[in-house]
N, C-alpha and C positions, 0 to 999 in steps of 0.2 A: 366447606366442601359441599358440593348440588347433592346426598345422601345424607340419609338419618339413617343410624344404625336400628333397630328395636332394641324398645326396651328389655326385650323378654333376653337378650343375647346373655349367652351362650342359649342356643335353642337346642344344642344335641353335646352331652357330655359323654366319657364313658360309663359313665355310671347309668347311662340310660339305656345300656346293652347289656346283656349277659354272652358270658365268654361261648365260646361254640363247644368245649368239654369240662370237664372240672379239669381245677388242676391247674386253669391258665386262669390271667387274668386282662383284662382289656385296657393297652394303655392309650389308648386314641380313637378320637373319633373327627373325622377330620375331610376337605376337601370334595365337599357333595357336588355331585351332577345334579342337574333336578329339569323336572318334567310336568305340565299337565295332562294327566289322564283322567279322563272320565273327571268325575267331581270331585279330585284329591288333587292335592300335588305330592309330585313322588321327588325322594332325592336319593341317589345312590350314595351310599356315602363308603369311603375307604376307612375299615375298620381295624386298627392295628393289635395283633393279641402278643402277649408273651409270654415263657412259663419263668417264674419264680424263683433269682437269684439264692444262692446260698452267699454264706460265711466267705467261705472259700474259693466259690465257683461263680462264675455268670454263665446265663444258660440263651442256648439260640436257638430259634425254634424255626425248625421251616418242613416242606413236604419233601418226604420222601417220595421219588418218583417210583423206586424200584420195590418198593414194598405198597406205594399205592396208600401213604400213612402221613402222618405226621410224626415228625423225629425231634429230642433235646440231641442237642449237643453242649459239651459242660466244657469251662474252660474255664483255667487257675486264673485265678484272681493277681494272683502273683508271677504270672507269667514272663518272662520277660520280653516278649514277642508282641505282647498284646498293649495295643492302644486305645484307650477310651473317653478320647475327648473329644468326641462327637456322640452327641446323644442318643444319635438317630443311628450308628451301625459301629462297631467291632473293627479295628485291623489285627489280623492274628496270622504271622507267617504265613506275611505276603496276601493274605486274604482279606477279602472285605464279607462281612456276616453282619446283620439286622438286627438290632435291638430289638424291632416285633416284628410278627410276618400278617399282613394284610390281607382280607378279604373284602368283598364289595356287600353292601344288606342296602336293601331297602328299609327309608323311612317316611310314614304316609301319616299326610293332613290334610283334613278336611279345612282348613283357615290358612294353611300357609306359616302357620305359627308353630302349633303344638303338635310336633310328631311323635309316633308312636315305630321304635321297629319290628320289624318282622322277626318271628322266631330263628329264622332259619337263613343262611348265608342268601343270597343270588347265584354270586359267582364268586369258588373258591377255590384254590390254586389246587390242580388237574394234571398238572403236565411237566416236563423237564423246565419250560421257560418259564414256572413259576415259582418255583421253588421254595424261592425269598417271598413272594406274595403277589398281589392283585392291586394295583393303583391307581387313582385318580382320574374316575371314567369320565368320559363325557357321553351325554345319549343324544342322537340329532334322529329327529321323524321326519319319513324320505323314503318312495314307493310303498306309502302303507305298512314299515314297519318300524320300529325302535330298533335305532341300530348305535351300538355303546363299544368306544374304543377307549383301552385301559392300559397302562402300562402292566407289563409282564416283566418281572423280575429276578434271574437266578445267577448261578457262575458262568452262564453261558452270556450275561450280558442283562441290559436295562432295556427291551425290545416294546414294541405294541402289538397287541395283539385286539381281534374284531370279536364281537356278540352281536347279537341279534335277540329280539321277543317280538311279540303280537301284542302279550297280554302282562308283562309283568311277574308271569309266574315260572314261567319254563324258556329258557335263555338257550340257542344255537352258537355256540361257538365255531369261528370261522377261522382259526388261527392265529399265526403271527402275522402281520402286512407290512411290518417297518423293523430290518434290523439293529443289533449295537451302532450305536450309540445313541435310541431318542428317547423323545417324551411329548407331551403336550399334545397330541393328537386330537384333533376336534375337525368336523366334517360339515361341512355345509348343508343348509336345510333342505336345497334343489341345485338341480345341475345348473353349470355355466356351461354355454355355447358346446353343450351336448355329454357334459364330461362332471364327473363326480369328484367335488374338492377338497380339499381339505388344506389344514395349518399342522406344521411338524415343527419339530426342535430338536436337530442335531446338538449331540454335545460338543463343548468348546474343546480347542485343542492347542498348541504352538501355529497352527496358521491360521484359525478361525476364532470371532466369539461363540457365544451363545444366542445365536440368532433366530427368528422366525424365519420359516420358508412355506412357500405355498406349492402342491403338488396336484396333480390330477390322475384320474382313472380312469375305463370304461367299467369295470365292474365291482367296484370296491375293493377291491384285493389285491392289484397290481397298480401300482405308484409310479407315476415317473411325469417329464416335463417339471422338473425338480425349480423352482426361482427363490432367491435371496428375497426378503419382504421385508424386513424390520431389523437391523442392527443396534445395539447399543449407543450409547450416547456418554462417552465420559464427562463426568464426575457432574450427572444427573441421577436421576430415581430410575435408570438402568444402566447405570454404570458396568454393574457387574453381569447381567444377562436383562434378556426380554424374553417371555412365551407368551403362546394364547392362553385363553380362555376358556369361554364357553363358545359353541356356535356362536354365528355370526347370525348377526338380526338383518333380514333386509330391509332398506327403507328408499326412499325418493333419492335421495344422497349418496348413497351408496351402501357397501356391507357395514354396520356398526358394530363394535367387538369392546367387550371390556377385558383388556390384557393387562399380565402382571409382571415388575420387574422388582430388578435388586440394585440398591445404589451402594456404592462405595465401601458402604460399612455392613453389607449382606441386610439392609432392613427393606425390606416390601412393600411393595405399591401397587393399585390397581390404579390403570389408565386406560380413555377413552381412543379409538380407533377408528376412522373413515376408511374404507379402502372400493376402489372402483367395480361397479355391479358385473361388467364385462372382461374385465382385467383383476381378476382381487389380487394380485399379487403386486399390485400399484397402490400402495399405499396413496391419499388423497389429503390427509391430514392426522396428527397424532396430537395428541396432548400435553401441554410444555410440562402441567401438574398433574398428578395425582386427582383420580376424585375420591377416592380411601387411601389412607397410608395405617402402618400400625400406631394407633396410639392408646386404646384403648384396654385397661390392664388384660383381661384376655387375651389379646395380640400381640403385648408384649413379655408375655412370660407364659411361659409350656414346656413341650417338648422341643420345641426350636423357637427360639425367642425372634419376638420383630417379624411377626409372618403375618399377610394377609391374603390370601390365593385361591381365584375365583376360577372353578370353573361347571359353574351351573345359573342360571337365570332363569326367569319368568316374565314374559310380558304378557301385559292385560290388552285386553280389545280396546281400554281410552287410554295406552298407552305408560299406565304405570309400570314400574319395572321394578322386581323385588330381584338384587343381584345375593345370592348363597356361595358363602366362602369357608375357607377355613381359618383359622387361626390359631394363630401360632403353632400348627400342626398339633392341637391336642383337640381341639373343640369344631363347631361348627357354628355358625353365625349368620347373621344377615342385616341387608341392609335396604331401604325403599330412596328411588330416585322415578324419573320418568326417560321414555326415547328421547324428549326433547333437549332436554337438560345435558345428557350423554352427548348426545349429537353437537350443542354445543364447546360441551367440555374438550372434545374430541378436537377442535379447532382455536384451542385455545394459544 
């Protein structure tokens, strides 16, 4: 595969975070955006916290909106309603509830290597559509600001919601922009032919898959001009769904995207993407293989086994490319390739 992982991988565990109260503790670290600013690179990473089953009980932690708090809620162990074979959330008469609830923190390095995070959240759930938590941001720079679209989480649905900063420190929440049903949300560095773009992922249903679409704007906040982009491929490395990535890079060839799927047996792959600088919702070429898949123990075993799901990048001025993922939704990782390489793989 054109990527070498580092050696240093895992680069962000949860142990390299402290909980955001006593009392919980942090079971993920997972899924970073990432950013050059200034002489650092930053990566937002989705931090999952929980508080501490009993004997008896399993406990869910999310915000209360009406108290303005964080709330447990406790539930028998022995219940007979309750389903727990899923790692990752609870069904409990008829509901679905989160094993952890998610916030976004900043993590900054000087090397690209060794991050250190922030004390203190960035962005932590505020509002009725976050309830469950804060997900898997991506940050694209675009009129002079950092603008980071996350998924937003509660009973009210799996929605996106927009941010904004200057600086890193103090973050404009813009609301929701995408209702039930999406995810994967990532925005283009500059506009196409006058209009602000972006990549979304309706969820699958009885008449659709899991597909990418590409949509447009005039102001970032209102979507529409909705197009089909990227379908599935049975019984390939997206058999079972396709989303984006991170931004798209632009190049002579068109937009470059490293997007990720699930094949057959739910195990994860990152692949290379061409799509037309004019038309991006014309895909130009994809990649027959994989240029990561999970294989590496970290990837293959976590909190959801067989995961590897980028959506953060870095490119250098000579074109190297450090692409930051997650794995197996407990850790964070990375891995070094170039444009070129991508570009190729993308036409493979």
């Amino acid at each position: 595969m054109p990527v070498k992982r580092f050696e240093q991988n895992p680069i962000l565990t949860p142990e390299d975070v402290r909980p955001t109260r006593p009392g919980l503790e942090v079971m993920c670290t997972l899924n970073p955006a990432a950013v050059r600013f200034g002489d650092e690179i930053l990566l937002l990473v989705r931090v999952g916290e929980r508080a501490p089953a009993s004997e008896t009980n399993l406990a869910c932690l999310l915000y209360d909106p009406v108290n303005e708090d964080l709330r447990v809620d406790h539930i028998p162990r022995d219940a007979p309603e309750l389903d727990t074979t899923d790692p990752r959330k609870f069904f409990y008469k008829g509901q679905v509830l989160l094993t952890s609830m998610s916030h976004l923190r900043i993590a900054r390095s000087k090397d690209g290597v060794n991050f250190t995070f922030d004390p203190e959240p960035a962005i932590f759930p505020s509002t009725p559509y976050e309830a469950y938590g804060c997900e898997d941001a991506r940050i694209t720079h675009i009129d002079g600001k950092y603008w980071i679209a996350y998924t937003a989480v509660s009973e009210r649905g799996v929605t996106v919601a927009l941010a904004s900063t200057e600086d890193f420190q103090t973050f404009t929440r813009h609301g929701i922009i995408f209702p039930p049903y999406q995810k994967d949300v990532c925005i283009f560095p500059e506009k196409v032919r006058g209009m602000y773009v972006c990549r979304h992922r309706p969820y699958m249903s009885e008449f659709n898959d899991a597909c990418i679409w590409t949509a447009y704007s005039p102001d970032m906040l209102s979507w529409g001009r909705h197009e089909q982009t990227l379908a599935p491929t049975p019984h390939t490395w997206s058999a079972q769904r396709v989303g984006a990535g991170a931004p798209p890079i632009r190049t002579d060839a068109g937009w470059l995207e490293i997007i990720h799927g699930a094949d057959d047996f739910g195990g994860y792959s990152l692949v290379a993407m061409l799509s037309d600088l004019e038309h991006p919702e014309r895909v130009l070429s994809v990649g027959s293989e994989p240029v990561l898949r999970a294989e590496a123990d970290y990837e293959l075993s976590g909190v959801l086994h067989n995961v590897v799901f980028c959506n953060g990048l870095i490119v250098d001025d000579d074109g190297g490319m450090t692409i930051y993922y997650g794995a197996a939704d407990e850790a964070c990782a990375a891995a070094v390739t170039t444009v070129d390489e991508m570009m190729d793989a993308a036409r493979w």
